[in-house]
N, C-alpha and C positions, 0 to 999 in steps of 0.2 A: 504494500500500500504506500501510499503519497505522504503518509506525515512521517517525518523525521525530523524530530525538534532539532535546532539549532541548524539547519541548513534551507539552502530555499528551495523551494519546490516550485513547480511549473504550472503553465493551464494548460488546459485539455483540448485540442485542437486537432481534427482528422486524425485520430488514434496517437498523435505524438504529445510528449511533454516540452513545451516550449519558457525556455528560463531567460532567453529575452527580453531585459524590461526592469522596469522600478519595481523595488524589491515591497512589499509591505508588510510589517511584523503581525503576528498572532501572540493576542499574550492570555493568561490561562486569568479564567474571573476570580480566580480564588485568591491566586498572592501577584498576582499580574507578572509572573513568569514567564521567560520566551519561551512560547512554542516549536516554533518556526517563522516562516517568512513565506510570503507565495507572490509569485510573478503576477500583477498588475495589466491586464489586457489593455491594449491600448483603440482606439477606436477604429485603426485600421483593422488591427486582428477581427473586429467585432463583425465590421465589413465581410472580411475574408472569410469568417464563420458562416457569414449569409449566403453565401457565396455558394458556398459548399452545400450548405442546406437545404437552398432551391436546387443544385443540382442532385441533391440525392432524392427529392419529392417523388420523382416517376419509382425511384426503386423500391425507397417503404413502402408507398402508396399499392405496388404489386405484392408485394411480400405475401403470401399465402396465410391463410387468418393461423394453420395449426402452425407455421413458422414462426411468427407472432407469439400465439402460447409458449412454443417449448423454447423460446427466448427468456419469457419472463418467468417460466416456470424454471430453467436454469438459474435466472435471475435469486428467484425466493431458494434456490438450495444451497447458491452461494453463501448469502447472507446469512443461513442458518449454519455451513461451516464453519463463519468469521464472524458470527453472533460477539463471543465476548470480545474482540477487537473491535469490531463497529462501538459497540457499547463503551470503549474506555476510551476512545478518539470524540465521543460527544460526551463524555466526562470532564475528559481532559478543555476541549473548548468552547462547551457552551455553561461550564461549573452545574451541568446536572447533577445530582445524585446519582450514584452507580446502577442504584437498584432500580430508580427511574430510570434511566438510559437503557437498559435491558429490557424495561416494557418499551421502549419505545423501537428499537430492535427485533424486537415482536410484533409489533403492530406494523411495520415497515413490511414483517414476511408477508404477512396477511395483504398488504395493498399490491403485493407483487402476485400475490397467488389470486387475488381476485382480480384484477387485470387479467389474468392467464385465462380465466371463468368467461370474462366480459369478450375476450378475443375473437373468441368463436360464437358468442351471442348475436356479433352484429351483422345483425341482419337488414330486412327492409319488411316492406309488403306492396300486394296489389289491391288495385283499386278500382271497382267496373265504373265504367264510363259510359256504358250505356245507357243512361240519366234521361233522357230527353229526344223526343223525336228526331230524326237525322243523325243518330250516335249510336248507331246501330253497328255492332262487332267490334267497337272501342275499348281499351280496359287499358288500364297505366299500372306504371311500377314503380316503386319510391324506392331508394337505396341511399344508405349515408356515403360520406367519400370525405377523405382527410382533408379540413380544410384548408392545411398549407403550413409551410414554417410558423414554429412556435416561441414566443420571447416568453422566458419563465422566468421568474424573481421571487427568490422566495429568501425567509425571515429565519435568524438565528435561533430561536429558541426550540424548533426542531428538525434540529440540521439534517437529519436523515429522512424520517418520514413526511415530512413539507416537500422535499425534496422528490420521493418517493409520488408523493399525488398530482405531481407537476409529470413526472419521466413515465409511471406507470400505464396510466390511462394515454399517454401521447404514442407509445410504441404499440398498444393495443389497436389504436387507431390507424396507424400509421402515417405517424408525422414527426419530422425533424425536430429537432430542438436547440436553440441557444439557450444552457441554463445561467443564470447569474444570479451565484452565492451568497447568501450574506457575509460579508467582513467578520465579522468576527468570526464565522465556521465555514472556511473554506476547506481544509481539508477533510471532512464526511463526504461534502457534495464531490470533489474532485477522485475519492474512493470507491464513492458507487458508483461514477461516472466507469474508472478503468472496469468495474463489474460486468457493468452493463456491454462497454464492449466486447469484454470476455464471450460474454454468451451470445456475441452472434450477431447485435445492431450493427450496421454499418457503419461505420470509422467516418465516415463524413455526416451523418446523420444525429453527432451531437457534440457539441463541442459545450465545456465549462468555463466559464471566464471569469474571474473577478476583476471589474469594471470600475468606474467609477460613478459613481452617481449619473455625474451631468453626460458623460459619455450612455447611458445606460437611456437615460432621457431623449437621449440626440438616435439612437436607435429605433425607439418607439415614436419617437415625431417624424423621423426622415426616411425610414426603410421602408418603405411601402411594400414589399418581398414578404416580408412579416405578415403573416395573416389572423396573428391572435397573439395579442398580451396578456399572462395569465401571469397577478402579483397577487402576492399574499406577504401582508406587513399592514403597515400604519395606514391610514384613515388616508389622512392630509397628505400622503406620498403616492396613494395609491387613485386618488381623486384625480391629482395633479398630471400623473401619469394619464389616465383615460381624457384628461382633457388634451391631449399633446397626440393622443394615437389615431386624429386622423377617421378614417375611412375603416382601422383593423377590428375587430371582433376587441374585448377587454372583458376579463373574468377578474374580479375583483375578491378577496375574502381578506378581510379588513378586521378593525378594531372591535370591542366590545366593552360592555358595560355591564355584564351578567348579572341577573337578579334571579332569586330564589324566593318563593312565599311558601309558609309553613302554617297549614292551619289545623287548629286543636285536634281536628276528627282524628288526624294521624295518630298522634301520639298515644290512645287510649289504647294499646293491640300489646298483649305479653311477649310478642315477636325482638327480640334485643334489637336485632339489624331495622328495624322499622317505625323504633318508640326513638325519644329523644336525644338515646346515649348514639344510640348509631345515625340520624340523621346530624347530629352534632359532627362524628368522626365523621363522617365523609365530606362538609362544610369545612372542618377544618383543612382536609386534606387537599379539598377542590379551592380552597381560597389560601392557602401558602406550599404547598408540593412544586418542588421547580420555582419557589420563592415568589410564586401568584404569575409567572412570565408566561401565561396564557389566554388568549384572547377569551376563552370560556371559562378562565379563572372566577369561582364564584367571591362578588365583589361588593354586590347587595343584597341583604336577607331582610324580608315584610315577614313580621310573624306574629301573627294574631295574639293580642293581648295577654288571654289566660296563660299561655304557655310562653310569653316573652320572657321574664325574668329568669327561670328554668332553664329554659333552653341558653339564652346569653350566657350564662354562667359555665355551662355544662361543653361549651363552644371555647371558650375563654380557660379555662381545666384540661380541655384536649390541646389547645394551642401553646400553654403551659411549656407540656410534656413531651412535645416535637422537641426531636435532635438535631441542631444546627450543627454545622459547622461544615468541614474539609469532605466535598461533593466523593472524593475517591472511600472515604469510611462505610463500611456496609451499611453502619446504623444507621449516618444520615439520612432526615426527610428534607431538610432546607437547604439547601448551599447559596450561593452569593447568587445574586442580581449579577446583569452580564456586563456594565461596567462602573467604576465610583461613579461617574457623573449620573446614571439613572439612581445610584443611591442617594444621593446628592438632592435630587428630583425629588424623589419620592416623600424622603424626610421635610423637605419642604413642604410640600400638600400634607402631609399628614400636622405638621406645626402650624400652616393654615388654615386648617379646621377649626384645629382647638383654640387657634386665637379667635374664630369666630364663632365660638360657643358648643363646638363638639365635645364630647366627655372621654377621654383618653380610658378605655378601659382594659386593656394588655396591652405590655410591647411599647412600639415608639422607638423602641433604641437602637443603636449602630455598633458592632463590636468595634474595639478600639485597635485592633492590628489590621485583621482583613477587611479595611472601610466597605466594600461591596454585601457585608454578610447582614442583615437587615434581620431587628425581631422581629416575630408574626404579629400582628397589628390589628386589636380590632377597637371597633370607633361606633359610640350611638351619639345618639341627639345631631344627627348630619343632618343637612339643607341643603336647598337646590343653591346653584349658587359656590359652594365647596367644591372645589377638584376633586376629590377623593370623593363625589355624590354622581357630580355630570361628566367626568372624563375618564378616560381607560387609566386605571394606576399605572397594571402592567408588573405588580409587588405584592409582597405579603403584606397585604390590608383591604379590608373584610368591615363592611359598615353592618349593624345589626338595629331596627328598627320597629316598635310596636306598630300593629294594627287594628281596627274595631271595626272594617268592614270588609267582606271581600272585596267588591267592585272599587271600594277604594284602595286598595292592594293592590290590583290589575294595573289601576290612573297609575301609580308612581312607577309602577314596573315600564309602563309606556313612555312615562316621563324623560325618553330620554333620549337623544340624538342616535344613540344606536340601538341595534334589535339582531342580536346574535340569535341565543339562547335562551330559553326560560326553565328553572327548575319548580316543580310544582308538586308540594303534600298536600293531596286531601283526599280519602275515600269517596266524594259527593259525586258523581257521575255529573250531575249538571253542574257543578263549579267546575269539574275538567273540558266540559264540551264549553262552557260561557269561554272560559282560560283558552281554549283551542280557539275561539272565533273572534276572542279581542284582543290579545296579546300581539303587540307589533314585531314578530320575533321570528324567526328561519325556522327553530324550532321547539317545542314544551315537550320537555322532559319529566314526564309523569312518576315518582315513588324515586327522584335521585336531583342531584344537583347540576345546575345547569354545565359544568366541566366533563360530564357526561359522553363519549364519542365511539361509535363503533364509525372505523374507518368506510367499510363499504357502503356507510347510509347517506344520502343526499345530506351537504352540509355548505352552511353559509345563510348572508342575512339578509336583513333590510335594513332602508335608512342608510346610517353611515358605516352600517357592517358591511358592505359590499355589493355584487354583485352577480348575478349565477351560483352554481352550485358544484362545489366537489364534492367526492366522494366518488368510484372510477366510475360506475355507469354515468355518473352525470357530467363528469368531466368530458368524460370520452361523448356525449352530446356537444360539448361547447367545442371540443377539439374537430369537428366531423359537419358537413352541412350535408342537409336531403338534397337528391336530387329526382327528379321525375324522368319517367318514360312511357310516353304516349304511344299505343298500337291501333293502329287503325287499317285495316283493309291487306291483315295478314293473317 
């Protein structure tokens, strides 16, 4: 594999490693040690990738759907040889948790084996068109077809499987790829890239680059060759992006602001995993696991009066007893934020709450060696208004709020520029169906917290959570347009 701390390493370009270029460091989130250094694509190379990429379009595009599969099905056997390597390479650079980074290593096989599923799924259908007088022995035929080179952008906090729903569902499809890594985890994306090659993709059919920003911009504004920008990150970058792309398709899966309501009917059931201790643990785990660096991080909890003070407590006792510290330690559940300045951030919003009238009730604090390692944080008495209420933390900090009406539980869950996820307790069949048809949200998570995610299900939001939906079959829709075929007088 590609990481070798303390040397540089190359991008990924027509199956070669190319070390041409301005060097850019990799430092580890935990004690900001050097990793390594990886080659810096420059705009021409970016070019050159496209390059390449429309001329490999005729060949994936032929590629045989079971070539296809036992690509990606090579793909998922790899990963499960090199399971605990993948896992200590997104330890090492995105300061996960070991034991997190191995499920996510897991979930990575899963998007590769269900790609391999979806491969040979895709199909079309026919359609009679004999409708109407004078359309007599007409009938048409729908079939998807790859809509064409792919610009992928995806976010550090899961360097492999973010990566994974961008590559998987595109090979399924059959379409080329320019991927560009996040900075801070470059060598995961640049590791499954050589994988990928290994089993089979065509060497000019995808190239990894770490880019620069404005070069990355200059790609998606001026490459018309591009036939789809698929970014998953920030809100305001990925907005900015789709305003720049033009004429190309843009799949967006953006920012969140997850909310959770919690109403009493749950809690009465002698079930442990279902009563308060457990919907507690799993809140806590969904609102600082990976140090909250996920968009479905749960971030606000409504919880109906009776059970508020209970519950807070019993949330605030599990938060306690999370083991922070050095992401490589088995125990670890928390490790550092992925740089000081986001800790920096965050400590801020959480201090401007409380100056404006939040109640500090766990947490708040910074360890004093590794400034990135953040306590778990939770906060009542929030308003609209507070950062830590209307914007994505992105940290371990978890606001917890009473309730005394459902539908006014729904308002504030709405209340809010974006609409990821929703996490939803209550036995009431019609509070879940009301919650299904007014919640502004991708999607309600019924008996779990909205951090909730089987990889193969349709995912993404509304509002300022994004646009379209991954998950592969739905990717592999965005990656794919219909096209018709009309029979008449054969």
């Amino acid at each position: 594999m590609k990481m070798r701390p303390g040397t540089q390493t190359g991008f990924l370009l027509c199956g070669k490693e190319w070390t041409d270029g301005e060097a850019m460091e990799v430092r580890s989130p935990w004690d900001q040690s050097l990793l390594g250094a990886v080659t810096v694509a420059t705009r021409k190379d970016a070019r050159e990738a496209v390059n390449h990429a429309v001329a490999s379009l005729r060949r994936t595009r032929a590629l045989p759907r079971w070539k296809r599969k036992e690509i990606l099905e090579d793909i998922a056997a790899a990963l499960i040889e090199m399971k605990e390597r993948f896992a200590q390479m997104i330890m090492a650079e995105a300061g996960k948790p070991i034991r997190t980074a191995r499920i996510e290593v897991e979930r990575t096989i899963l998007t590769f084996k269900t790609a391999a599923e979806e491969a040979i799924r895709l199909g079309g259908e026919t359609i009679p068109l004999d409708l109407s007088e004078g359309n007599e022995g007409r009938w048409g035929m729908v079939q998807r077809f790859p809509r064409g080179p792919i610009l992928a952008i995806t976010p550090f906090n899961f360097p492999l499987n973010l990566v994974a729903h961008k590559l998987a569902p595109a090979i399924a499809a059959g379409c080329p790829v320019v991927l560009k890594p996040a900075p801070q985890t470059p060598f995961t994306a640049l590791a499954l890239g050589e994988v990928i090659l290994k089993a089979g993709w065509p060497e000019e059919a995808l190239a990894v680059l770490p880019l620069s920003n404005e070069d990355t911009a200059w790609l998606a504004e001026r490459e018309d060759r591009l036939k789809l920008v698929s970014f998953t990150g920030s809100a305001a970058v990925g907005w900015n992006l789709k305003a720049k792309s033009g004429k190309k398709r843009v799949a967006l899966e953006l920012g969140g602001n997850a909310a959770m309501i919690l109403h009493s009917d749950w809690g009465t059931y002698a079930d442990r995993e279902q009563t308060l201790d457990g919907i507690a643990s799993r809140v806590a785990f969904g609102a600082f696991g990976f140090a909250g660096q996920s968009c479905i991080s749960v971030q606000r909890c409504y919880v109906e009066r009776p059970v508020f003070q209970n519950f807070l407590w019993k949330v605030v006792d599990r938060a306690s007893k999370m083991v922070r510290g050095n992401p490589a330690d088995e125990a670890t559940e928390i490790g550092p934020v992925i740089r000081p300045s986001d800790a920096d951030r965050i400590e801020s919003w959480v201090k401007e709450a409380i100056g404006a009238g939040a109640k500090l009730v766990e947490g708040g604090g910074r360890d004093d060696i590794h400034r990135s390692l953040l306590e778990p944080t939770v906060l009542s008495g929030t308003k609209p208004g507070m950062k830590v209420h209307d914007e994505e933390v992105f940290g371990p900090v978890v606001t917890i709020e009473p309730y005394d009406d459902f539908e006014d539980a729904l308002a504030m869950v709405n209340h809010s520029r974006y609409g990821l996820q929703t996490g939803l307790f209550t036995r009431d069949a019609g509070r879940i169906m009301t919650a299904f048809r007014e919640l502004e949200v991708g999607a309600v998570i019924v008996g779990d917290t909205p951090t909730w995610r089987l990889d193969p299900m349709p995912y993404g939001g509304v509002k300022d959570s994004g646009l379209g939906r991954e998950g592969v079959r739905w990717a592999i829709e965005e990656m794919t347009e219909p096209r018709m075929l009309v029979m008449a007088g054969v």
